[in-house]
N, C-alpha and C positions, 0 to 999 in steps of 0.2 A: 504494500500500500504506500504509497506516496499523496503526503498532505497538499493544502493548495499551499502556492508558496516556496516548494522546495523546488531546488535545480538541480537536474542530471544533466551532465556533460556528455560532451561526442564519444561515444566506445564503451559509456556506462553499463555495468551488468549487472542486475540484480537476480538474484536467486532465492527460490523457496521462500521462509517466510520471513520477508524482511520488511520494513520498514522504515521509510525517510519523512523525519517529520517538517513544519512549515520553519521553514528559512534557513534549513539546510541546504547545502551544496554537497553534490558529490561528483568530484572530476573529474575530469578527460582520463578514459581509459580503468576508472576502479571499479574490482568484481566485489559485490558486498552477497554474502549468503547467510541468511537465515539469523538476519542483523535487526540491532534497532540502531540508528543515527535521531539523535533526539536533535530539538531544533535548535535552529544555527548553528547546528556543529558544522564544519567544514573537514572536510575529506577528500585532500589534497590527491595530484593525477598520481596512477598507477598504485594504488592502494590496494591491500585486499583484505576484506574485515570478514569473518569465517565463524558463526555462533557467538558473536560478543554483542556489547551494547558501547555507544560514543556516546559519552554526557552531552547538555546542554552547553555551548559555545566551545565543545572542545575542537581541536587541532591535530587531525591527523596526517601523518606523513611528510614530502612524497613518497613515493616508494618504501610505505612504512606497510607492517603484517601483522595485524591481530587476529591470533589463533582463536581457537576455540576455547570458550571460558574469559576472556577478555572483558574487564567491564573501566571504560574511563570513564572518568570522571568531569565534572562542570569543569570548565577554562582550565583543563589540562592540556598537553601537548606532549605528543608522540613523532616522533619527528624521522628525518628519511633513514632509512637501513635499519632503524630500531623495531623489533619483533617483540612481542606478546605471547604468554600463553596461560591461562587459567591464570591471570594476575589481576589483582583490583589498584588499580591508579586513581587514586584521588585526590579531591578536587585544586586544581592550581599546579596539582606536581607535572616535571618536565623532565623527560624524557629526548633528548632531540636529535642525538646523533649515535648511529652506528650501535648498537646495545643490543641482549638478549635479555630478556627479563621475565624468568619461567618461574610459575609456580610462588607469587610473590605478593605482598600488601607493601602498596606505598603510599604513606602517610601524604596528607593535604602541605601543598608548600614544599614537596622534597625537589632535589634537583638532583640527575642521576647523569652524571660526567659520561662525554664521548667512550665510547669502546668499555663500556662497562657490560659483565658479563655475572648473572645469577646463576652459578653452578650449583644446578639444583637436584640433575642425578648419578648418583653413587657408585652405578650401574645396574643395581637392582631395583633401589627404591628413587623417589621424587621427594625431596627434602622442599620447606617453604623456605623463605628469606620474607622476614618483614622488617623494613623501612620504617622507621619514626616520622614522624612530624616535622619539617621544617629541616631536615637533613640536608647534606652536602656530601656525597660521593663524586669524587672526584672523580678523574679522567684513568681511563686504562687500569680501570681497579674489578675484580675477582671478589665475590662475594660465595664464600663456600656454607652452603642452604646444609644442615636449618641451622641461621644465625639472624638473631635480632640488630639492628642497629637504633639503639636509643632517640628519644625527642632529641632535635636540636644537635643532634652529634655531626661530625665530621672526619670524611674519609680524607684519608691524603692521597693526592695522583701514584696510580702506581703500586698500590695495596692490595695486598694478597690476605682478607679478613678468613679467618678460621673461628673466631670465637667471638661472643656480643659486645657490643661497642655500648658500653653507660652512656646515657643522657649526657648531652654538654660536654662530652669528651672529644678529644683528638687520636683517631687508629691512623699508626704508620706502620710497615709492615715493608720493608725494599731496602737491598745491599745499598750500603754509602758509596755513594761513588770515589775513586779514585782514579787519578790523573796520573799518566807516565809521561814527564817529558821527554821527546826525539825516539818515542821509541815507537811509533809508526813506524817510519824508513826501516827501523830495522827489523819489525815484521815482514813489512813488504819483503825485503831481501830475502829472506828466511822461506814468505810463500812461494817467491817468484824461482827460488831454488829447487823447493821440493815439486812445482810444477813441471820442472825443466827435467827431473829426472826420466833418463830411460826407463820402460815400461818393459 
């Protein structure tokens, strides 16, 4: 069912039992199945929404993937390469770049750093990851499910989480970097050596 009101774009596909309500958009090219799109959400091109529901005035995509079980939340945002699955995103929290986020509750107001990844199965089982409130996960950080991260806490870029993160805390978790000076070249030397050997 499509309200009056709402916009489908050129290439739009709707499947089974879905629904876009008034003053939605859904863009050039996105398959939505057995979806709700509540109104004014925006459903940026080449999406594909699969058994979830998009809050009111939420923000998905481009090329973003809400699996099945997916429910966002009012003035959230899921943004391009970032996937979903049985996750609840709520309200305000963003999502925007490049991200896996399986099996997970994130708190209203959380911000979930590029290339961040919810490692959620074990290999047997599906563990959750819940997000607090007002969080800061950082960029290229690993979240090892089932772990909590507290209200208001903060991930640092780069973090490999295994255990909960307190309220109002700071988790770091990545080797200090160290610096060799001149000792590029004489890596090089060393690779350009052992490539040059006879085989």
């Amino acid at each position: 069912m499509v309200e009056p009101n709402a916009s489908l774009e050129s290439g739009v596909i709707l499947r089974g039992n879905t629904v876009v309500r008034s003053g939605a958009i859904v863009d050039v090219g996105s398959v939505v199945t057995d979806s709700t799109i509540e109104a004014d959400a925006h459903v940026l091109p080449y999406s594909v929404v699969t058994s979830s529901r998009v809050g009111p005035r939420a923000r998905i995509g481009p090329f973003a993937h809400l699996r099945p079980g997916s429910d966002i939340g009012e003035d959230a945002h899921i943004g391009n390469f970032v996937e979903t699955k049985k996750t609840l995103v709520r309200a305000r929290a963003k999502a925007n770049h490049l991200s896996y986020l399986g099996d997970g509750d994130i708190g209203e107001d959380a911000n979930i750093g590029a290339g961040t990844i919810f490692c959620n199965y074990d290999g047997v089982t599906k563990h959750k990851t819940v997000v607090g409130r007002g969080v800061f996960v950082g960029s290229d950080s690993q979240l090892v499910a089932p772990v909590t991260l507290g209200d208001g806490s903060y991930v640092a870029t780069g973090t490999t989480v295994t255990n909960d993160v307190p309220a109002d805390s700071l988790a770091i978790g990545r080797v200090r970097q160290e610096n060799k000076p001149g000792y590029a070249s004489k890596l090089r030397s060393r690779l350009a050596a052992r490539t040059n050997r006879p085989k």
